[in-house]
C-alpha positions in Angstrom: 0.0 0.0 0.0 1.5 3.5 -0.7 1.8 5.4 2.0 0.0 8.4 2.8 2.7 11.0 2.7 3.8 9.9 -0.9 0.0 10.1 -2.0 0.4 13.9 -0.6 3.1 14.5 -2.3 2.0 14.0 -5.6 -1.2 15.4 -5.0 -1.7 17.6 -1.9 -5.0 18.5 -2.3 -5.6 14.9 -0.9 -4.7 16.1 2.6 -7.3 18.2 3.1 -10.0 14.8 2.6 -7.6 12.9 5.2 -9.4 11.8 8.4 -7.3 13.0 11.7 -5.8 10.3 12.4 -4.8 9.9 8.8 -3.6 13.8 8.5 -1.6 12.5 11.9 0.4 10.0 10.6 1.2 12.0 6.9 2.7 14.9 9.8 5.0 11.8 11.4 6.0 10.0 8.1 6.8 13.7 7.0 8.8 14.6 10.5 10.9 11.3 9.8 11.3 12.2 6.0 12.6 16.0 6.6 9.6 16.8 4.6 7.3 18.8 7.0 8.8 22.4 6.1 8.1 21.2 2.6 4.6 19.9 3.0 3.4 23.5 4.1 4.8 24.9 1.3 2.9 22.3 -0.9 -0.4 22.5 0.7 0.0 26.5 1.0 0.5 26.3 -2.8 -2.4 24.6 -3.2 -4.5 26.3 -1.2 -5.2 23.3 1.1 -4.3 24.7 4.6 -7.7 26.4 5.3 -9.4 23.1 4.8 -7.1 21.3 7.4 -8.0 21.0 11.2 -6.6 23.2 13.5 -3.8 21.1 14.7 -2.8 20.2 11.8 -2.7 23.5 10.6 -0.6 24.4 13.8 1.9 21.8 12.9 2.7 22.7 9.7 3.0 26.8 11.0 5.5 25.7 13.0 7.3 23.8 10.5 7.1 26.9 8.0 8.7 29.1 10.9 11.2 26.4 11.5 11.8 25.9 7.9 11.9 30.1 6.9 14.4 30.3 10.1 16.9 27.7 8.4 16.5 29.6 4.9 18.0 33.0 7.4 20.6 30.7 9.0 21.6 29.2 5.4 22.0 33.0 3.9 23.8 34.5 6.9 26.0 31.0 6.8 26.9 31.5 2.8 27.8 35.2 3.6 30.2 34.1 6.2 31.8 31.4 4.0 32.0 34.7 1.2 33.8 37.0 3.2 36.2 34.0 4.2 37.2 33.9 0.8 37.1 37.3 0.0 40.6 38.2 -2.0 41.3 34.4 -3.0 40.4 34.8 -6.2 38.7 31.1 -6.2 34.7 31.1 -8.0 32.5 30.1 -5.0 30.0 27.2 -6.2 27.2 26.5 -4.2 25.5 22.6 -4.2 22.4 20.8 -3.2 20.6 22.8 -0.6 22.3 25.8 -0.5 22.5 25.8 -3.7 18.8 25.8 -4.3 18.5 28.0 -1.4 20.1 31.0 -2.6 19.0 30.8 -6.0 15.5 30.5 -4.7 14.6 27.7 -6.2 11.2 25.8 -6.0 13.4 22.7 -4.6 14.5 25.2 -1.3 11.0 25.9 -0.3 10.9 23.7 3.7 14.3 22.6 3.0 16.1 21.3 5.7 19.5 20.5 5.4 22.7 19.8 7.7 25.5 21.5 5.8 26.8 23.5 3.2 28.7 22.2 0.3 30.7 24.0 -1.8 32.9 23.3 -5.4 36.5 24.6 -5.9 39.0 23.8 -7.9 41.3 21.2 -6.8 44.0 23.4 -7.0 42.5 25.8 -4.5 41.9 22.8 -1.9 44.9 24.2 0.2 44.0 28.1 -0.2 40.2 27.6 0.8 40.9 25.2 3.5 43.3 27.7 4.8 41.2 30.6 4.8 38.1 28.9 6.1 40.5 27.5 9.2 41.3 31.1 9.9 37.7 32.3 10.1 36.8 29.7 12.4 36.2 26.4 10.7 38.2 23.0 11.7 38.3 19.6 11.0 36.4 17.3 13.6 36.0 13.9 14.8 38.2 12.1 12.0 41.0 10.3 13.0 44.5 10.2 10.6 42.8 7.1 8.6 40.1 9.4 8.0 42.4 12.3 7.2 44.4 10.2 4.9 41.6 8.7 3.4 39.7 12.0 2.3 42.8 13.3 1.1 43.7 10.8 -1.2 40.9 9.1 -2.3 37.7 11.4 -1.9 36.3 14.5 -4.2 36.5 16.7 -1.1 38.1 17.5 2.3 37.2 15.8 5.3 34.0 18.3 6.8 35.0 21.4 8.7 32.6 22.3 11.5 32.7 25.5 12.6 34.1 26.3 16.3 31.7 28.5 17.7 28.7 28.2 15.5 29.0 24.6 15.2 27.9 24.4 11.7 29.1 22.2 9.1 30.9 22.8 5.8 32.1 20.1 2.9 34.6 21.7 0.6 34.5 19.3 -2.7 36.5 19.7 -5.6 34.5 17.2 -8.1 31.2 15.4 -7.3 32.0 11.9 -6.9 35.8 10.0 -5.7 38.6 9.4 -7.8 38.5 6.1 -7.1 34.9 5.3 -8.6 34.2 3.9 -12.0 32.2 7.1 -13.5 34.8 10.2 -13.7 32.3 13.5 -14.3 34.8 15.9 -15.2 34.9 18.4 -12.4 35.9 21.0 -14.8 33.3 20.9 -17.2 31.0 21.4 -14.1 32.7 24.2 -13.4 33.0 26.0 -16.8 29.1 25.9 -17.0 28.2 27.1 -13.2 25.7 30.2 -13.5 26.2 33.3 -11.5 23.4 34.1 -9.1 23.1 37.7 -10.3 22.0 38.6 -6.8 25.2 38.1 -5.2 27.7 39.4 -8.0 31.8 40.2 -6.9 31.8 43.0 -4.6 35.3 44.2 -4.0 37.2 41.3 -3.0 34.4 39.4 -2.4 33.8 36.6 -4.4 30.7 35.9 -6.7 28.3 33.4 -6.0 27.6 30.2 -8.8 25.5 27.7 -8.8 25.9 24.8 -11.4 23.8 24.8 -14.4 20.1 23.4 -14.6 21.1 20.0 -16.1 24.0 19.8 -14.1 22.1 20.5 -10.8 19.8 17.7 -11.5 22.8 15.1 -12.6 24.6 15.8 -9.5 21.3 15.8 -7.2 20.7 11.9 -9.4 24.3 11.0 -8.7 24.0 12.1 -4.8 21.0 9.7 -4.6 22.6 6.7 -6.0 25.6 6.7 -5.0 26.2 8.8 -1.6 23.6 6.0 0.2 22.6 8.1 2.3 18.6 6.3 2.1 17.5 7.4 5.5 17.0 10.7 3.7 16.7 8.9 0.2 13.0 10.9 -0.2 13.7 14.0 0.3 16.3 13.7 -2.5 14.0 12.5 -4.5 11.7 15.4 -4.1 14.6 17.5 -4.5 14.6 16.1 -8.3 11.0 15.8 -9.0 11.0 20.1 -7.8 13.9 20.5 -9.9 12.2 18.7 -13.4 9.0 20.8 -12.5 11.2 24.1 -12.7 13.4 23.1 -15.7 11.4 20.9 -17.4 9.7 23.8 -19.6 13.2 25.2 -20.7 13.9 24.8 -24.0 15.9 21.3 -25.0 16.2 21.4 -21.5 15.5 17.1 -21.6 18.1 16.8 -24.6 20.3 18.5 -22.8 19.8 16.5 -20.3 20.5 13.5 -21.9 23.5 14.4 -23.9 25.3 16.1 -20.4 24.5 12.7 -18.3 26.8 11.0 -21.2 29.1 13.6 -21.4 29.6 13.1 -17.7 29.8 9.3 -17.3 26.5 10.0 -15.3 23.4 7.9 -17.6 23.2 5.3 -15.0 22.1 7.5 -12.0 20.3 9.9 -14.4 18.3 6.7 -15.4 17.3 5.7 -12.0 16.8 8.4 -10.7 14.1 9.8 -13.5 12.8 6.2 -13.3 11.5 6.1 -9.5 10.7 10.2 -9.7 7.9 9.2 -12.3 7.2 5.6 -10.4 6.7 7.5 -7.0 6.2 11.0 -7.7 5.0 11.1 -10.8 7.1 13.0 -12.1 6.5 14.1 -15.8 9.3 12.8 -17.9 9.5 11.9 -21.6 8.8 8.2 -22.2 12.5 8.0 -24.3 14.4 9.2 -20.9 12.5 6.6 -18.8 13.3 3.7 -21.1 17.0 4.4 -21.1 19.8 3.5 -23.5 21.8 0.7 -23.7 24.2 2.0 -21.6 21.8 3.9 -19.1 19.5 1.0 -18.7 20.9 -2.1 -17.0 19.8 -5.4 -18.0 16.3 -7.2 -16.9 17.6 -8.9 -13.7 19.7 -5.9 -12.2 17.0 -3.4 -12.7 14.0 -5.8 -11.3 16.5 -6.4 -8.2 17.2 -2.0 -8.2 13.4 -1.5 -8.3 12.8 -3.8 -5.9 15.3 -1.9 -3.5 15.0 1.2 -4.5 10.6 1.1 -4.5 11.7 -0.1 -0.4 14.7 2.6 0.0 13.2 5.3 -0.9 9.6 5.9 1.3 9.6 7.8 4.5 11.6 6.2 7.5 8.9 5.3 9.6 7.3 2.0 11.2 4.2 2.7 8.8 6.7 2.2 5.7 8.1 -0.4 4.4 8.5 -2.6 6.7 11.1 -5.3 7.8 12.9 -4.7 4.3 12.9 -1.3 3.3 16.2 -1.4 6.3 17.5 -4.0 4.4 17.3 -2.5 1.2 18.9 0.5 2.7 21.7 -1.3 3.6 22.4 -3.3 0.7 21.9 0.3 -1.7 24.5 1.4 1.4 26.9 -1.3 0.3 26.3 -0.8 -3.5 27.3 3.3 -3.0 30.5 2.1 -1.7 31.0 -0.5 -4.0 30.5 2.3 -7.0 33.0 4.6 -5.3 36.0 2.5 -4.4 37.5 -1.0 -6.2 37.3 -3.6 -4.2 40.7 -3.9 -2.2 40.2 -0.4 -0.9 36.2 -1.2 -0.4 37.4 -3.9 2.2 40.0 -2.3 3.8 38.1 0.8 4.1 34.8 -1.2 5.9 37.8 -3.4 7.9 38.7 0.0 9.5 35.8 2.0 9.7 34.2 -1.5 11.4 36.5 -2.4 13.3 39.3 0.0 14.3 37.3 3.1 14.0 35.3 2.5 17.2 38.7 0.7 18.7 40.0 4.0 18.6 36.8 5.9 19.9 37.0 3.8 22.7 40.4 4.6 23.6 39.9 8.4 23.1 36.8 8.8 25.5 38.9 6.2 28.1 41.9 9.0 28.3 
């Protein structure tokens, strides 16, 4: 049975016929999906909230206040990261949520995200890090493995947290590991980021980019599949079905689409990804993109096992979900992200370690 919260999703209006107890459980499936922020703004859309009962109406005001507070935080955050890169001379390109968030994008409206991530050149790693260290931000809670292990085999530097603000920041210079089979070419990325003309160079100041449309939604597709981070694997996928709705008009916007994902190595992800957005969103895309190419679409017995994890993976978090095997599925798409990323001699060391004498060392740390 589909669960309530996903029936909303695709059409809010729904909500507002929901008995109390149903309208209940959509706000907790929500809560557990980091969705709530983003329901109001659906149902407000829609003009559903006057129809709702009171306390549901009251839940999803204080999710909008909680939501437009986080938008402030994100803005004030960006400006801070701005002025701590002021005279480097390095293009600051936003990603994912703040990304969408100070381009004002459909996809920011309720969004609620942990950290800010950032592209810069490779080149500039040392220079940004730098700079950022002296305006407050450090490395925590990564050991020298982890040190090493960013450093020579990830697309970005281990995540600085800031000292007295506490939030987070992950400086990448490409979108997915050196070490993993597909190798988008961070520089193409780069050379077609858009300036938000709203925050232009001002003095030394640097301007703020975000990637292009069809590059937004590739990396977004390629976070999905192969980050594994399924405990929020909905809300990513909403974050593609908002970003379709606002490009999909543009003009050869789904060519371009499709030509980019091949220029970056990225059809696979692209393929899934539009493939379960139209499955469990609905999302409008062309029948052509949903059936895949040969090299997009994998062949009959992968994809049935991928749907069948990925139909599990992806609904809300919550006892009323799933299921027994919608954790399992999340673990096995865990192991497949990793599996992507690394070959396999580094795939086993890394889990040996990060299994075994990762907490070893914890243990030792919080003993002295």
């Amino acid at each position: 049975m589909t669960p309530l919260l996903i029936e909303v999703l695709r059409a809010p209006a729904l909500l507002a016929t929901y008995s109390p107890a149903q309208c209940d459980l959509v706000l907790r499936q929500a809560e557990r999906a980091q969705l709530l922020a983003s329901l109001h703004a659906r149902a407000a859309r829609e003009g559903v909230l006057e129809r709702l009962p009171a306390p549901v109406r009251r839940q999803l005001e204080w999710a909008r206040q909680q939501g437009e507070s986080h938008l402030r935080a994100v803005r004030w955050e960006v400006r801070q990261i701005r002025l701590a890169m002021a005279g480097l001379g390095v293009p600051l390109i936003l990603l994912k949520g703040a990304a969408y968030a100070m381009a004002g994008l459909a996809a920011a409206e309720g969004r609620i995200f942990s950290d800010i991530d950032i592209l810069v050149p490779h080149a500039a790693l040392a220079d940004v890090e730098s700079a950022l260290m002296l305006h407050g931000w450090a490395g925590s809670g990564h050991d020298d493995y982890d040190q090493h292990y960013y450093r020579r085999w990830m697309h970005e530097l281990p995540p600085m947290r800031h000292v007295w603000r506490e939030t987070v920041i992950d400086v990448h210079h490409a979108i997915l590991p050196r070490t993993a089979a597909a190798r988008p070419d961070a520089m193409l990325l780069r050379a077609a980021a858009e300036p938000l003309t709203d925050y232009p160079a001002s003095g030394a100041l640097p301007a703020l980019y975000t990637l292009g449309p069809v590059d937004m939604v590739l990396h977004s597709a390629t976070h999905l599949l192969y980050e594994s981070e399924f405990e929020h694997g909905l809300r990513n996928l909403v974050d593609i079905d908002r970003l379709l709705h606002e490009f999909g008009d543009l003009p050869g916007f789904w060519l371009r689409l499709e030509e980019r994902a091949a220029a970056l190595q990225l059809q696979r992800p692209l393929f899934y990804a539009l493939r379960h957005a139209a499955r469990l969103l609905h999302t409008p895309v062309p029948a052509a993109l949903l059936e895949g190419n040969a090299v997009a679409r994998p062949g009959p017995v992968v994809l049935a096992l991928m749907d069948g994890l990925l139909e599990r993976a992806l609904l809300p978090d919550h006892a009323s979900c799933g299921g027994a095997l919608s954790g399992l599925a999340r673990q096995l798409l865990y192991l497949r992200g990793n599996w992507l990323r690394m070959p396999p001699w580094l795939l086993a060391r890394h889990l040996f370690h990060k299994a075994l004498l990762t907490p070893l060392h914890a243990a030792r740390t919080r003993d002295v």
